[in-house]
Structure formats: C-alpha cells, structure tokens
LUMBA-308904 format. One record per residue: x, y, z of N, C-alpha, C in turn; residue in one letter. Coordinates in steps of 0.02 Angstrom, whole numbers, plus 50000, padded with zeros to 5 digits. Layout:
BEGIN
XYZXYZXYZA ...
//
This chain:
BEGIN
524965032647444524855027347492525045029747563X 524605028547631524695029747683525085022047715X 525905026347756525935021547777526075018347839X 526045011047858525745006547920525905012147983X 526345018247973526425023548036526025025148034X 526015028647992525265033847987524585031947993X 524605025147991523995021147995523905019948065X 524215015648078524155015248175524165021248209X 524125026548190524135033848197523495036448206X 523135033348144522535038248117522045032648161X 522135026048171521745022648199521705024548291X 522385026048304522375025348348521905032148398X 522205038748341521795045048370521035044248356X 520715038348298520065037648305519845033548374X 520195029648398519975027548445519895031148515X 520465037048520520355040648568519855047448569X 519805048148512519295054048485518435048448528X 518375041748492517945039748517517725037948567X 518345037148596518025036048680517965043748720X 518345046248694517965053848713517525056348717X 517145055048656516635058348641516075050848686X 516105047048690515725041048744515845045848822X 516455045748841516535049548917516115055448901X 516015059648852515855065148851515035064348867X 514685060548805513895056648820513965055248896X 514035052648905514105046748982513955054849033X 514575060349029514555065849076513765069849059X 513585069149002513265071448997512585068749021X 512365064149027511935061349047512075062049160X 512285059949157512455061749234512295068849243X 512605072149214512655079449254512025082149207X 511375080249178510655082949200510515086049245X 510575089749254510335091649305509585097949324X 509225096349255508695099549255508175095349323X 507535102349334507135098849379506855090749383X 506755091449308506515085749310506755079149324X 507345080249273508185073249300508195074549369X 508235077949428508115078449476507685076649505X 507145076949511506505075749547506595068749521X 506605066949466506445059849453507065056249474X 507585057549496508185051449516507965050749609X 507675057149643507845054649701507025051049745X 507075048649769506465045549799506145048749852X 505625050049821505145054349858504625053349886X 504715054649971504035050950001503835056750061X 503025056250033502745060150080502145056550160X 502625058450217502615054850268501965054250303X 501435057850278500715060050294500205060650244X 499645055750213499305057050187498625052850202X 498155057850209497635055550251497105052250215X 496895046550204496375043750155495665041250193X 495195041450135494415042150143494175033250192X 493875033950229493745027750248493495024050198X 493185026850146493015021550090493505020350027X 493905022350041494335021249983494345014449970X 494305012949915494365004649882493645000949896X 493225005349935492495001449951491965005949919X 492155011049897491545016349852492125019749799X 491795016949738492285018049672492385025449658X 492025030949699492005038749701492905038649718X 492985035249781493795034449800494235031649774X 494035028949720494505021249696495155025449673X 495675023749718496495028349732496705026749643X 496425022349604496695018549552496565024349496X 495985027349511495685030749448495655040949476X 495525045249438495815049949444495285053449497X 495355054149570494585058849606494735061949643X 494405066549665494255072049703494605074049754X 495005067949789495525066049840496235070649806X 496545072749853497185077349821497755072749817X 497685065449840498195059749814497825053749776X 498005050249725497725044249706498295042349644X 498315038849639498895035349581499025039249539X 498495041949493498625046549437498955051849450X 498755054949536499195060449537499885058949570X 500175054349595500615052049604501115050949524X 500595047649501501145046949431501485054349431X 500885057149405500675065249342501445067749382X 501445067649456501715073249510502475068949512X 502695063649492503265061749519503365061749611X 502815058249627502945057049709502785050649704X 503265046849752503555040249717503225035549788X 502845039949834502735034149875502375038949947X 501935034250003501835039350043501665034950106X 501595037150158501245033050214500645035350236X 500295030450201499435030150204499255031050273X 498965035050280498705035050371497865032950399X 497955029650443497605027250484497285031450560X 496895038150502496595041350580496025040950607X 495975040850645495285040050694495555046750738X 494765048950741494815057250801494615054850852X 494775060150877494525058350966493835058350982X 493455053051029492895053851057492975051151120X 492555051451162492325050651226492635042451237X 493175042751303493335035951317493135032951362X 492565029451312492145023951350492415019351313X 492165012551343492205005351316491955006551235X 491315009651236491075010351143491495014651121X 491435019251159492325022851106492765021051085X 493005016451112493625014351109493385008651049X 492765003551063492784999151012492525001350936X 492285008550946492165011450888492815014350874X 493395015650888493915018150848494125012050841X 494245008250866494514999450830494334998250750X 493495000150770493234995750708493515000550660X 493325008550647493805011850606494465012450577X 494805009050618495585011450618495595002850569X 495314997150576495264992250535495154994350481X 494554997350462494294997250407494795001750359X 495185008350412495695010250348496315006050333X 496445001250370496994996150385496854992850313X 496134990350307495814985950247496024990850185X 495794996650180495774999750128496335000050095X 496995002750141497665003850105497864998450087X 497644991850112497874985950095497674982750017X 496894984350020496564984249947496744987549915X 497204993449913497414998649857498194994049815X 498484992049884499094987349833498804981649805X 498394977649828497974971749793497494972649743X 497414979849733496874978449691497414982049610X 498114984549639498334986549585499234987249617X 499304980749612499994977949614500484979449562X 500274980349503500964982149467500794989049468X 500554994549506500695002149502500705003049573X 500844997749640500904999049669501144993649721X 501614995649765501654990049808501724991849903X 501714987149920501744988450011502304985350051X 502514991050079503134989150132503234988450189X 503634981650216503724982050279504214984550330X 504554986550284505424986650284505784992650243X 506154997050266506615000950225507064997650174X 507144992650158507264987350119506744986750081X 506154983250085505704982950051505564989650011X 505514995050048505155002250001505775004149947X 506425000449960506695003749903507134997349853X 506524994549887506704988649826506044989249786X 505654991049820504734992349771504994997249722X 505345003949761505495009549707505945008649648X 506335005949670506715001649619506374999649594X 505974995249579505474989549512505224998149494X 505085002749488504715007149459504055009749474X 503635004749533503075006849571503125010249627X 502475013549627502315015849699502575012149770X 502545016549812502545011749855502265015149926X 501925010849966501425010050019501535008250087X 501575011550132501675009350186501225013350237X 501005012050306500505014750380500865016850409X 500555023450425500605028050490499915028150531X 499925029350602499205028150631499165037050653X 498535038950648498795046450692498075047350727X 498335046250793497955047950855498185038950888X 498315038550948498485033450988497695029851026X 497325035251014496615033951037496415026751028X 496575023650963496515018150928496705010850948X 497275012751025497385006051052496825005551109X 496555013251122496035012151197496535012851256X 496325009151276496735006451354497214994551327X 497314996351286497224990451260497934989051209X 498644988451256499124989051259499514982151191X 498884976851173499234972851128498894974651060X 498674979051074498454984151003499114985850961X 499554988851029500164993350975500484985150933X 500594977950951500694973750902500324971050840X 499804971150873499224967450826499174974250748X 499444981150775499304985650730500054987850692X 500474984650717501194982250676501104978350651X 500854972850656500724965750623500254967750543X 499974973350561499414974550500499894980550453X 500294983450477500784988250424500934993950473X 500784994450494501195002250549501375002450565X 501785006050533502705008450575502735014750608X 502245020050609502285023950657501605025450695X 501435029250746500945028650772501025037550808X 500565042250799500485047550830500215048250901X 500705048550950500225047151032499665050351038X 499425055450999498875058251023498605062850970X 498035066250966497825070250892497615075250945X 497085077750910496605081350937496325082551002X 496325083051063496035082151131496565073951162X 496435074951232497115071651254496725065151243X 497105059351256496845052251262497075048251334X 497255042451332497335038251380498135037251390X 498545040051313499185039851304499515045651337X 499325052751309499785058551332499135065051316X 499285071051340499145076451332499085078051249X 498695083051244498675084551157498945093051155X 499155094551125499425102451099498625106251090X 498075104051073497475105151051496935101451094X 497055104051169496335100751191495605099551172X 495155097151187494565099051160494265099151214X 493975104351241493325105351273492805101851279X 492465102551233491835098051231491925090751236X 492715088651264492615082651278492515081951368X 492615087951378492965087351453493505088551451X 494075090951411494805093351421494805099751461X 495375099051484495815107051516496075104551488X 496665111951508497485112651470497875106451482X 497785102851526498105098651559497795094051594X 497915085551568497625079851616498255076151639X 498825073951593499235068551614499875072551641X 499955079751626500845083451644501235079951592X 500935079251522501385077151483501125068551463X 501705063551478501345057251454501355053451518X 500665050751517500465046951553500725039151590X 500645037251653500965030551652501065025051608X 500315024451571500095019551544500455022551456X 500655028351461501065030451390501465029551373X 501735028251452502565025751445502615018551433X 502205015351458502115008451422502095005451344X 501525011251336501625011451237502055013751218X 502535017651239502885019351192503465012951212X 503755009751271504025004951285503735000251214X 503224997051215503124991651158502834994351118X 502935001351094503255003951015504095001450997X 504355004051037505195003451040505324994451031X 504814991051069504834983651076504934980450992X 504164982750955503944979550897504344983550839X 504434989250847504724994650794504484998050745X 503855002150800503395005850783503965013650789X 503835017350738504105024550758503515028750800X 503805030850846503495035150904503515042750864X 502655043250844502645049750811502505055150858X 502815063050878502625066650912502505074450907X 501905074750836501705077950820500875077350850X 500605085150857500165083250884499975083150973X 500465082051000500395081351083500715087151116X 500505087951142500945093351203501585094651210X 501775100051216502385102251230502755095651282X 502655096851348502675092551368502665085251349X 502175080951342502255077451305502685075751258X 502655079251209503385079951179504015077951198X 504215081151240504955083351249505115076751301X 504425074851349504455066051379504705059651321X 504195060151294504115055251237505005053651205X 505125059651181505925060751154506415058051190X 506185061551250506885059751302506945052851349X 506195049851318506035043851364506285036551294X 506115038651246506085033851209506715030551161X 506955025651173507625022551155507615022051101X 507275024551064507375022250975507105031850953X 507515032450899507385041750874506565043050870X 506385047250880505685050550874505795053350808X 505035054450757504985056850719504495060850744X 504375068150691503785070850704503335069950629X 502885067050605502675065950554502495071650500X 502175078950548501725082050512501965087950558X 502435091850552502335096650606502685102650560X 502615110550589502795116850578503335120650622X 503525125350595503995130150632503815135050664X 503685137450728503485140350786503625147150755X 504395147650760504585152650744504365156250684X 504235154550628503745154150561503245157150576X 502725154050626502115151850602501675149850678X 501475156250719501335154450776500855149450799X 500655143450770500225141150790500385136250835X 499795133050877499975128250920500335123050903X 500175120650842500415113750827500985114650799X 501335119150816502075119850772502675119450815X 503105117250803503735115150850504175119950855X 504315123750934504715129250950505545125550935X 505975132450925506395128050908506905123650983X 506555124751021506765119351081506685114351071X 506085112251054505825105551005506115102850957X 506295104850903506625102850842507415102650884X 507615107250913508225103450926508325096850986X 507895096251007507695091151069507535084251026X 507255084050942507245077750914507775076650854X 508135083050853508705082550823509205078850872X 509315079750931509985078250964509805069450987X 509105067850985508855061350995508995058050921X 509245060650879509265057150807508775057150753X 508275060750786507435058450736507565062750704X 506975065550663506665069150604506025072850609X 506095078850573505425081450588505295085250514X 504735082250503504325081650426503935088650426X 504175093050386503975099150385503215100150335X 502935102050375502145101350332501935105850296X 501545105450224501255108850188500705109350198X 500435113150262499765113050267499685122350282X 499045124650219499275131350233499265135450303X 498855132650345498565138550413499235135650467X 499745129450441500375128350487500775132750435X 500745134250381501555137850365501345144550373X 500855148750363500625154650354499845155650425X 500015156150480499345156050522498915162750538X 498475162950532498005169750538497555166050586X 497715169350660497115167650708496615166050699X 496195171850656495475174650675495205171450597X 495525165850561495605164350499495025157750510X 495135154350559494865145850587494065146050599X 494145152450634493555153450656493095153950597X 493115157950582492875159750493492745154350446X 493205151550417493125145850404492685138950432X 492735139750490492465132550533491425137350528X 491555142250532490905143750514490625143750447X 491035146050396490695142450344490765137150317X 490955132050353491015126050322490285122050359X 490265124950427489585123350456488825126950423X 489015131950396488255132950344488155129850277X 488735127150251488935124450196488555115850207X 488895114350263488335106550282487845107650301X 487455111450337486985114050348486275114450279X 486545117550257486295120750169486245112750134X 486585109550151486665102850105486325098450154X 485965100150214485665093850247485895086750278X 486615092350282487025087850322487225089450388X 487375084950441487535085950515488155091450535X 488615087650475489455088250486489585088250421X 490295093150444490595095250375491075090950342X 491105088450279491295081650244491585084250170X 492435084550175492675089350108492645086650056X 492515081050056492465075450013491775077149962X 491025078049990490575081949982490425088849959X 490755094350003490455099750009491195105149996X 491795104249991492305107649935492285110049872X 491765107449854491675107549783491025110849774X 490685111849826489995116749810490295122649785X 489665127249767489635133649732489585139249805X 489345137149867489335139549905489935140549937X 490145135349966490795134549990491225137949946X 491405135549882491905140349841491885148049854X 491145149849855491175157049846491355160549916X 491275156949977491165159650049492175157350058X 492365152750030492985152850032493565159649986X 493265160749956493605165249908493585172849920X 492915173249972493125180650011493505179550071X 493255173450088493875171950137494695171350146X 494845169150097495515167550052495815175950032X 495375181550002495645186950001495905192750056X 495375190850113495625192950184496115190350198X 496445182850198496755179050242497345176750170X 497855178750122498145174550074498555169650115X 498245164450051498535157150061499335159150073X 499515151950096500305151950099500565148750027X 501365148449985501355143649941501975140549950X 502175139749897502815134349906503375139049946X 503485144149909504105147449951504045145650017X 503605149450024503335148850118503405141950135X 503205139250122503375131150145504175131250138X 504575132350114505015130550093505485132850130X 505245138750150505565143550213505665140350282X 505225135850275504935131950343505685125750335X 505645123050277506145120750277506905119850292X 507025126150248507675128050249507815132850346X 507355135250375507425136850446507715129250472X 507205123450474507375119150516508195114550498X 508285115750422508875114150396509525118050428X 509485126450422510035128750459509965126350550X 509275124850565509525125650655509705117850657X 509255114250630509435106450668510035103350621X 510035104750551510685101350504509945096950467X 510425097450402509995092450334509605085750347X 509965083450388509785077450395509355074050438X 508975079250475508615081150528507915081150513X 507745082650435507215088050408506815081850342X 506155082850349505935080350278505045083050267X 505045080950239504435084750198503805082550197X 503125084550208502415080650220502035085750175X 501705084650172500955087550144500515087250183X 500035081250222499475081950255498995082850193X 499285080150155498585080750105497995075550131X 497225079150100496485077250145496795076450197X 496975079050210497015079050303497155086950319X 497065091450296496885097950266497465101650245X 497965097450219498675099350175498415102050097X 498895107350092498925109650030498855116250042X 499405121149978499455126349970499465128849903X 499695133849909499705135649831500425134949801X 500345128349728500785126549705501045117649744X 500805117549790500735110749794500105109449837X 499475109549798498955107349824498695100249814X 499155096849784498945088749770499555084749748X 499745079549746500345075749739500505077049662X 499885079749611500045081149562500715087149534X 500825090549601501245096149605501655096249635X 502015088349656502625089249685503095091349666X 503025088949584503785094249574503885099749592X 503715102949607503575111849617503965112349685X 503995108049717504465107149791505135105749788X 505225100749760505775099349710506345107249699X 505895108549637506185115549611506245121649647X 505965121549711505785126349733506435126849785X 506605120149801507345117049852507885118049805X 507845117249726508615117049693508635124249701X 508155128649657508025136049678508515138649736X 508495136349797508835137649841509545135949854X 509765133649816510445130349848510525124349837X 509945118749881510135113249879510415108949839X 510905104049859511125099849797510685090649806X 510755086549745510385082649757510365076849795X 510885079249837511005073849883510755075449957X 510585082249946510255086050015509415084250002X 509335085049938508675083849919508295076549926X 508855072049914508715064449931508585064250006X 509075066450039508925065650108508105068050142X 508085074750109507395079750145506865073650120X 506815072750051506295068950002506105062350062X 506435059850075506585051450098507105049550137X 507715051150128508265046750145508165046450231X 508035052950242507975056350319507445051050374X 506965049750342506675045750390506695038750367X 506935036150310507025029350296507455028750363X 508175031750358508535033150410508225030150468X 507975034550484507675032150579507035027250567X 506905025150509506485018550503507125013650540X 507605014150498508185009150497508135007250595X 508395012650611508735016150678508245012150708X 507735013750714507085011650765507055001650756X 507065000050691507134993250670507684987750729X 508244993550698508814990850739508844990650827X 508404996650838508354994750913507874988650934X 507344988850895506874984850914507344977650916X 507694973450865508084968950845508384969850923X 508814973950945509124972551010508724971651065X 508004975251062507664972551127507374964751115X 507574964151039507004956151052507494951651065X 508194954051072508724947151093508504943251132X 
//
C-alpha cells in the first residue's frame, strides 16, 4: 500500500510534470518559426498594385477568379499577401479642358471597379477607410482593400477633386507620373507632350495648394515619380509624413525614378516611408534595355492590329515571348535577392522603420521569384534569410506605413479643429 505521503507526492509531481509539458506545447507553438508561421502571422501589404480598367466589368478580369493579371484573389490567397492598395492611374495627356475631363471619367471608372471587387465578394474581401479598419478586416481573416491614385493629373486644375476623391477611398495620391502636370514637375518628362527638363522648379503654386488639402482631408502625399526637386519641396513643405509608394535605390540602380540617398534620408527625417519596389528595370537597370523592349512591344501590337501596346493582350503572344527571351538573355532579369538588397540598403541608411515593400505589379512589377502575389512568400524568406527578425518584418510588410497612415490621419484631425 502507497501511503497518503507518497500519494500527495506522486500527484503532486504529476501535476507539475503536466503543466510542463503544456508550457512546453504552448513554447512550442510560439517559437515556429518556420517561413511559413512567419509570413502567415505578420500582415502583409503591398502599397502599389495597378488594376485593369475593366476589372469587375469584363469577366477576363474578374479579381475573384484566377487571370492573367499578376494579382487577383486566388493569388493573394495561394501567395499569403494579405491585402494591397488598389490604384487608380490615369497617364498623362495634353491639359486641356477634354483632358482633364477624360482623366476624371477614368480615374471613376477604376474608383467603381475596386469598389465592385469588395461587393461583389465580401467575405474574401473587404475595404478600408482607416488603419483601424484594415486591421480589423485582417483580423476577420479577409483580404483587405484600400486606394492609392498615381498621377495628380486626375484633379486637372480642379482643387475639390483632392476631397471628392477621399470621399471615394484614397488615401494617397501620387503628384505626378509620367510628364509634368498642373501639380509639380515629373522625374520622367515627356516630350511629345511639350515637356523640357523643367516647367514648375519643382512644385508648382497651385501644388502647394493640393498638397495643403491633402494634409486637410488625410490624403498621404505620394512622392514617387516627380522630380528631384519636387520631391524634396513636397517633403519639406508638407505637415503630415510623405510616403514614397513605389520607388528604388539610386545607389543600386541608376535609374531616374530611383531615390538618391539624399532623398530617402530627406523622407526619413520627415517621418514617412519609402516602399521599395519590385519592379525589375528599378532594381537591376540596363539603359539600352527600354529601348529594345519598347520596340518590340511596338511590333508585337503592330502584328496584332493594334494601335498600342496592351499586356493584358499581347504578353502572352508567341511573338512577344520569343522577342522577349533574346532580350531577357542580353539584359538578366533582376530577382528577389536583388530586390532585397534594395531593401536592406535603405534599412541600414534610413533605420527599419523607414522602409516597406511594393511590387508595382501590372503596373510593370515583377521579377524573378516574385512575379505575382502568388510568390510573396519568397520575400518573406528571402528577409528571414537575412537577419531579420519578425518584428522587423511586420514593420517592412505593413506596420511602416499603416504608421504614417495613422500620422497623416492625426494631422488632418488637428487641422479640422
């Protein structure tokens, strides 16, 4: 017979054996720390993704079902990218009165579209107005949806645009794209519109106004895209942090549209963020590469009896593939490393919290290893690979510009006292 000592004994070391081995489960579950437990705990949003004017109005696009587009739900699932800001671009044309009311009517119709993508599939997706809202959507387990505008072209001369186009979902707005506008100078003049190097010396009177009732409504002032100049105005003019949505490392990657590091530290010390892009000819640039390309993409529509070149269309020819693939062996793609490089540069000069991550997918993002949202993990792994821990990774993923969502919110709140 065992006795009542030995008993409260044997009970008692079972009980501590068992909660041991519970702390032990419990540690174990936490400290996962494979890619995947990773990628899937932190929230991941990519700050640039460019969609088809017909999306949700020609079922070829329908974001719901699996197409041709390098983002749409399925690859969002497949890829573990948990959310993105649908963009609203219109390019530059000639500013006339019809110009201007022809980028209106466009910049609506993608306004409509991203809107029909959460309505037409609400429980795999939802829309935010609020840094609150996006991570209370991510929380329930859906997608989640929110506007960026890129090119400023889109207000015209027509200053209650920047509300009326907050009122419809956009929280950030790019002053300028391609060739300058009515807002500021562009990094990328265009000629054939009538550009020189230089029309406004940076941003314009009437720029400083928009960006004033950006700061007003609590639009983020995007300043990717515009002029050096421009730039470094915009930053130093504007009371709420600048983001850059879609931009590269100079030092990297000589191209125009890439931010010297005077730049990155000029929207670091303003508080913003600058969204390091996966677009290959910004992480990896070959001059004489554009040219080439922009020519066969023009015999490629050509051949197909078309005006203009449309990737949506003509990516997928047998022509194009093949005129790309001697092209591609002269010129190798960039891939994740390289991107990643881009990263970790702007991480040591500006600090972690400075830095986050884009694609520019259809909007001519993608490299090798993340050429579609289906492959985000691969970014992910490619950051633990390095060092990072997952709290650095939360930040790059999301946390970083939820951040100056917040920031910009909060100023706006003080100007509307």
């Amino acid at each position: 017979m065992i006795n009542n000592k030995i008993k409260k004994s044997l009970l008692a070391g079972s009980a501590v054996l068992a909660a041991l081995m519970i702390v032990g489960c419990a540690e174990q579950v936490v400290q996962d720390n494979s890619v995947e437990a990773v990628h899937k705990r932190v929230l991941t949003l990519d700050s640039h993704v460019d969609i088809h004017e017909d999306m949700t109005f020609d079922p070829v696009y329908d974001p719901g079902t699996m197409t041709n587009q390098q983002v749409d739900l399925p690859k969002m699932e497949a890829g573990g990218l948990d959310s993105a800001f649908f963009v609203v671009y219109v390019g530059q044309t000639k500013r006339t009165p019809e110009g201007y009311a022809e980028a209106k009517e466009k910049a609506l119709r993608k306004f409509s579209a991203i809107h029909r993508m959460t309505e037409f599939y609400p429980e795999r997706i939802g829309f935010a107005n609020t840094p609150d809202e996006f991570e209370a959507i991510a929380a329930s387990g859906r997608k989640v949806a929110t506007i960026g505008i890129e090119n400023g072209y889109v207000i015209g001369k027509d200053l209650s645009l920047v509300e009326d186009y907050y009122n419809l979902g956009a929280r950030y707005m790019t002053l300028a794209h391609n060739g300058h506008n009515d807002i500021c100078d562009s990094a990328t003049p265009l000629p054939e519109l009538g550009d020189e190097v230089e029309e406004h010396g940076g941003v314009s009177e009437f720029g400083y106004k928009v960006i004033d009732e950006m700061n007003r409504v609590g639009m983020m002032v995007d300043i990717s895209h515009v002029s050096i100049k421009c730039m470094m105005q915009a930053t130093a003019y504007s009371k709420a942090p600048v983001i850059a949505s879609h931009s590269g490392v100079y030092v990297l990657s000589q191209h125009q549209r890439n931010l010297t590091d005077e730049q990155l530290l000029a929207v670091a010390a303003a508080g913003g963020v600058v969204q390091i892009v996966g677009l290959d000819s910004f992480v990896k640039y070959y001059p004489e590469k554009g040219a080439k390309v922009d020519a066969l993409r023009a015999a490629v529509a050509t051949a197909h009896g078309d005006d203009e070149w449309d990737r949506s269309k003509h990516a997928d020819t047998d022509d194009y593939k093949a005129g790309m693939a001697i092209i591609d062996e002269e010129f190798p793609h960039a891939n994740v490393k390289d991107f990643v490089d881009g990263i970790e540069y702007a991480t040591k000069l500006i600090g972690v919290d400075h830095v986050g991550i884009v694609s520019d997918f259809d909007g001519g993002g993608g490299l090798e290893g993340w050429n579609s949202a289906a492959e985000t993990m691969n970014v992910t792994a490619e950051l633990m690979a390095r060092g990072y821990t997952e709290e650095e990774i939360g930040k790059i993923w999301s946390g970083n510009i939820l951040n100056v969502w917040r920031k910009v919110d909060a100023v706006a709140a003080g100007l509307n006292k």
